[in-house]
C-alpha positions as CSV (number, residue, x, y, z in Angstrom):
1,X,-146.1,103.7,-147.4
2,X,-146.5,101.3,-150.7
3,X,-142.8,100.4,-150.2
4,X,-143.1,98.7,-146.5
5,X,-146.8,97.8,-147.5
6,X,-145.1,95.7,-150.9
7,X,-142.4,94.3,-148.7
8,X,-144.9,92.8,-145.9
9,X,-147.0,91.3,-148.5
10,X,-143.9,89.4,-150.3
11,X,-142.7,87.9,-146.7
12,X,-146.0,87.1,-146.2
13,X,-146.6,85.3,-149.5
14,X,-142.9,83.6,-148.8
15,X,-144.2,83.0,-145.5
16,X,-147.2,81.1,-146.6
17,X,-146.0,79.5,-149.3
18,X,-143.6,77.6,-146.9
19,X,-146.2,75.9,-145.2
20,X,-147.7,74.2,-148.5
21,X,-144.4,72.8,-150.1
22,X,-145.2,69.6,-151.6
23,X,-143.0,67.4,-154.2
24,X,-143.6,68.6,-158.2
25,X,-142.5,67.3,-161.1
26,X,-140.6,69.8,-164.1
27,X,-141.0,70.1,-167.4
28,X,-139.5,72.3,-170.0
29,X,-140.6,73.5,-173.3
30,X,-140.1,76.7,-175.9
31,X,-142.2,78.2,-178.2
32,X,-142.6,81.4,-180.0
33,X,-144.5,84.5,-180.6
34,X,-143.8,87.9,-182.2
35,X,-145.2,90.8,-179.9
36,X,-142.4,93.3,-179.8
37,X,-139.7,95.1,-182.1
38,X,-136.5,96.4,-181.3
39,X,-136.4,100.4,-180.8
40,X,-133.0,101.0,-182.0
41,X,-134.5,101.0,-185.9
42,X,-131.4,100.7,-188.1
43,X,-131.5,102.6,-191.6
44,X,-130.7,102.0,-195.0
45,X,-127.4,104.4,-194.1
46,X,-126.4,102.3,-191.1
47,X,-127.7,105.3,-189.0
48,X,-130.0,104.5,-186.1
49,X,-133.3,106.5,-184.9
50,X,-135.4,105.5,-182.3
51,X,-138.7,103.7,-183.3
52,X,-140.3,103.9,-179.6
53,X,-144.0,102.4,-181.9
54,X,-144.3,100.0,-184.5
55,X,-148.3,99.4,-184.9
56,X,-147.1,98.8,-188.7
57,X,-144.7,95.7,-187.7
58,X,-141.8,96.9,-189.7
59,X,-139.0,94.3,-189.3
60,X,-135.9,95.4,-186.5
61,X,-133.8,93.6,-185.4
62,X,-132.1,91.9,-183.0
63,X,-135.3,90.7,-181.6
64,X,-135.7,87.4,-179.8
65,X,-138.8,85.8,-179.8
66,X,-138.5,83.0,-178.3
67,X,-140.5,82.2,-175.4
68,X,-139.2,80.0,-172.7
69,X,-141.8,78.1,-170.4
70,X,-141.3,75.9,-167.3
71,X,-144.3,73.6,-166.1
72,X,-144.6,73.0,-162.7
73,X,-146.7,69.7,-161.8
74,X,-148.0,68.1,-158.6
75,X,-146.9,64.2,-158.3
76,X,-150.7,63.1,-159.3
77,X,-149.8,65.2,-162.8
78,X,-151.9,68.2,-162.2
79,X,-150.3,71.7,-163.3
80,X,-149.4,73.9,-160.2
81,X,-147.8,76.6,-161.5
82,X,-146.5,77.9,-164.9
83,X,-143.1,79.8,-165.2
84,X,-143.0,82.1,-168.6
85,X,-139.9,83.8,-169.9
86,X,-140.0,86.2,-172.3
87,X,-137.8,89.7,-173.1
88,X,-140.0,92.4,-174.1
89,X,-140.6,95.5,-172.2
90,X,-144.0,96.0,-170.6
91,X,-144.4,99.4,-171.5
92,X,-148.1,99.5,-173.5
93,X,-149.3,101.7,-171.0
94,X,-148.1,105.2,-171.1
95,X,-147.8,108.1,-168.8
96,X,-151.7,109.2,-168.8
97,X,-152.4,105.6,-166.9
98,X,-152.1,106.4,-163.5
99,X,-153.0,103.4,-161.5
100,X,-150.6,100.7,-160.9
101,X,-150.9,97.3,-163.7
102,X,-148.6,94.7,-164.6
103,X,-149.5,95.8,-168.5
104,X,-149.0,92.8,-171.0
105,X,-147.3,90.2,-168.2
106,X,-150.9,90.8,-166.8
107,X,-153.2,90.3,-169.1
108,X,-151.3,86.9,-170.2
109,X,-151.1,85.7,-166.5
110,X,-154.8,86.0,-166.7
111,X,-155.0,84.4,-170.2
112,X,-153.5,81.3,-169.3
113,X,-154.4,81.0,-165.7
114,X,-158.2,80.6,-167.0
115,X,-157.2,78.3,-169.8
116,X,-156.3,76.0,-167.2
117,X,-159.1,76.2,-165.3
118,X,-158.0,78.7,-162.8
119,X,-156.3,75.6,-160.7
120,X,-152.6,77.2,-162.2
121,X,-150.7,80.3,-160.8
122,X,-148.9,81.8,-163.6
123,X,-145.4,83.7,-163.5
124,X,-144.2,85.8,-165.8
125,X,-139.7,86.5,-165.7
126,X,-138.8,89.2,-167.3
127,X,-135.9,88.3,-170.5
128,X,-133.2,90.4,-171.8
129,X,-135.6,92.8,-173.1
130,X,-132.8,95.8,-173.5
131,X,-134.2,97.9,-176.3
132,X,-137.3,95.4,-177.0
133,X,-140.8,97.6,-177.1
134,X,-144.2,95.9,-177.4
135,X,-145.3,96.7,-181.2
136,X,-148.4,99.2,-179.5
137,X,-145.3,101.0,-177.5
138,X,-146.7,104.0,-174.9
139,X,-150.7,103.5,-176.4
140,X,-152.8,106.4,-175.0
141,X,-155.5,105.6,-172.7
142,X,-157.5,107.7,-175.6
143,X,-156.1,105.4,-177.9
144,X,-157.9,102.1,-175.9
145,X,-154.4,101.5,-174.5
146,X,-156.5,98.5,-171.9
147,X,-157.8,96.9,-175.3
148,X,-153.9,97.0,-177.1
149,X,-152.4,95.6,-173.6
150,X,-154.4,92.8,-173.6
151,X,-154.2,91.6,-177.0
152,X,-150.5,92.1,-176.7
153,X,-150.5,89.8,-173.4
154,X,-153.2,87.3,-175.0
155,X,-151.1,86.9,-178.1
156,X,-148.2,85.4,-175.5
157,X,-150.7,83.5,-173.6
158,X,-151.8,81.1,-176.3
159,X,-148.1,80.4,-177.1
160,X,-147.9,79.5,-173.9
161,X,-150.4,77.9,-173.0
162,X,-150.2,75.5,-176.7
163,X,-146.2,75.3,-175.6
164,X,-147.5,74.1,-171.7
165,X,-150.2,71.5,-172.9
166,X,-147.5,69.5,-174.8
167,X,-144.8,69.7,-171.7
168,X,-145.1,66.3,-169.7
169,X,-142.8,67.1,-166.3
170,X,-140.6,64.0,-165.1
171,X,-139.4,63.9,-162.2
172,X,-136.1,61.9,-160.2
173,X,-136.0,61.1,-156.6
174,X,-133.5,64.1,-154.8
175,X,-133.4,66.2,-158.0
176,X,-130.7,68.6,-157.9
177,X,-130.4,72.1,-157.6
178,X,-127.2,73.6,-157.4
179,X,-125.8,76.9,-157.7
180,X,-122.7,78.6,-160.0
181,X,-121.4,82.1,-159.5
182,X,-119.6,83.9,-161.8
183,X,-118.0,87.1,-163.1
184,X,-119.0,88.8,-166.7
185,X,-116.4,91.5,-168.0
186,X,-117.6,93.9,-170.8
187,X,-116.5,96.7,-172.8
188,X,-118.8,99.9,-172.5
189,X,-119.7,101.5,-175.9
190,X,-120.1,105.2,-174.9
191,X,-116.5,107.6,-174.6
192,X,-116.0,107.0,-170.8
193,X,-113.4,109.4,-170.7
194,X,-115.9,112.1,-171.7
195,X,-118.0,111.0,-169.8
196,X,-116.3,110.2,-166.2
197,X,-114.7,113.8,-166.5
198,X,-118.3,115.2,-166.9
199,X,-119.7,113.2,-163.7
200,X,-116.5,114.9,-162.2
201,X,-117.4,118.2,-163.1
202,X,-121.4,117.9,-162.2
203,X,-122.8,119.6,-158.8
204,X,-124.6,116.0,-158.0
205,X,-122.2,114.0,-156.6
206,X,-125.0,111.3,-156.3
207,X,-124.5,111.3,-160.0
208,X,-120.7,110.3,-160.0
209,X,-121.4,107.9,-157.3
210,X,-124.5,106.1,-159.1
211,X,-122.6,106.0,-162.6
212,X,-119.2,105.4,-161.2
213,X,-119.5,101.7,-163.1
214,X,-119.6,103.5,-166.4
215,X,-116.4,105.9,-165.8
216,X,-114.3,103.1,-166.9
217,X,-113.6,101.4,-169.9
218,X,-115.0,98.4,-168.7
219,X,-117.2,96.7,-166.1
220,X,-117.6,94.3,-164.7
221,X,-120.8,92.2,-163.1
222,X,-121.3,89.2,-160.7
223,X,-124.0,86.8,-161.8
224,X,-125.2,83.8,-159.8
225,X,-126.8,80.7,-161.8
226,X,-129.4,78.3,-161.0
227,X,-128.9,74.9,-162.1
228,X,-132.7,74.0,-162.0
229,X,-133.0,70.4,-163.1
230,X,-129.3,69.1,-165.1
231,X,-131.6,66.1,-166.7
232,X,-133.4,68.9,-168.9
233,X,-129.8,69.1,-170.5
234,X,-129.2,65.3,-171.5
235,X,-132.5,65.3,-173.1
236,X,-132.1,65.4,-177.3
237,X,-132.1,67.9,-179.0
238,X,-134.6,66.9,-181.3
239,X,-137.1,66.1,-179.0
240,X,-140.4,68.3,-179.8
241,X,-139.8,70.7,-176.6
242,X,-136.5,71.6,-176.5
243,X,-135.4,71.6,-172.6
244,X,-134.5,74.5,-170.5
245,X,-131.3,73.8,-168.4
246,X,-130.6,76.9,-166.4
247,X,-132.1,80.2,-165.1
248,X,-129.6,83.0,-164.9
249,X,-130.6,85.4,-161.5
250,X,-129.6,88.9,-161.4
251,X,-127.3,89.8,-158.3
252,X,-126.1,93.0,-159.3
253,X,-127.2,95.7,-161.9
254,X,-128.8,94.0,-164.7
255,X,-131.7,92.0,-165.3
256,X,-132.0,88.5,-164.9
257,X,-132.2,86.0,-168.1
258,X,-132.8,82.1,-169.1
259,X,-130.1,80.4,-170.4
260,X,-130.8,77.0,-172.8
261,X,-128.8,74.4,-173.1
């Protein structure tokens, strides 16, 4: 089945990337580009409605558009991979697509993969996209939904690839790369009493046991942090790419995120 048939090719990708570690130099830069809009739209009255397209680009907000990219060289300064952050759902597709495609993400792997003469593997990391919709949002295959997912993605790509070409990685002998665990407490915004005594009530147990984390009136989530390279952080602030220090990785329920310096 597609799950154990996804699962043998990742070990095996794992598995053979292993056997071709070589030293790499890092480098760190940000940029930004405006592909997506926030779908909570806020109205003159301070109500909300949902704004799931925006082909008109009205302004919403919060929307981050920064876009955060780590260059990975080989010690001879030749780019071996690219590392692209950026928080925006990839939802241009809609439910009439039915084959499988890595919408936007895709079609700016491919963007800047060929702009560097296809001798760079590109990756794209999802960002705290909660509420962020690509501007063509659910496009209709009818409605050239392949044509809207690719401008969307190219649009990133030359951000990133203009924001890679002026990286130059350094590198130190035994770089460092340490890890930090922590716990993140928050309050939830919905009526939890309301709702925990409705999970109560409902015939699906699975349901009280799935959404038991939201039957209180707070959470709580462990994170883990990767301390990629701590020289990106000493670097000044007004240096023309502004580094990346850290790369936040999900352990728990929620997505995972970059955090600057």
């Amino acid at each position: 089945d597609w799950e154990q048939e996804a699962i043998r090719k990742i070990a095996g990708g794992i598995a053979e990337t292993a056997k071709r570690v070589e030293p790499v130099r890092l480098g760190a830069g940000w940029g930004q580009v405006d592909i997506g809009h926030d779908r909570r739209f806020v109205q003159a009255d301070g109500s909300v409605r949902m704004l799931w397209r925006n082909a008109t680009r009205a302004v919403t907000y919060p929307v981050d558009t920064t876009v955060g990219v780590l260059r990975v060289d080989i010690e001879r300064g030749e780019p071996l991979a690219i590392l692209v952050n950026y928080a925006c759902h990839p939802v241009v597709f809609t439910a009439d697509n039915d084959l499988y495609s890595a919408d936007y993400p895709g079609a700016m792997r491919r963007y800047v993969e060929k702009n560097f003469g296809g001798s760079v593997t590109c990756f794209f990391l999802q960002g705290a996209a909660g509420n962020i919709n690509p501007y063509f949002d659910k496009t209709y295959l009818e409605e050239d939904s392949p044509e809207m997912m690719r401008l969307t993605g190219e649009r990133l790509g030359k951000e990133v690839v203009r924001v890679a070409r002026q990286i130059q990685p350094t590198g130190v002998p035994n770089g460092e790369i340490a890890f930090l665990t922590d716990t993140q407490r928050f309050n939830l915004r919905l009526h939890w009493r309301p709702f925990r005594e409705s999970c109560s009530s409902s015939s699906s147990r699975t349901c009280a046991r799935d959404l038991r984390c939201m039957t209180r009136s707070s959470s709580a989530i462990r994170t883990a942090t990767l301390a990629i390279y701590r020289r990106f952080a000493q670097q000044p602030q007004e240096a023309m790419a502004p580094p990346i220090s850290q790369s936040s990785l999900n352990l728990a329920r929620v997505s995972g995120w970059w955090i600057g310096p």
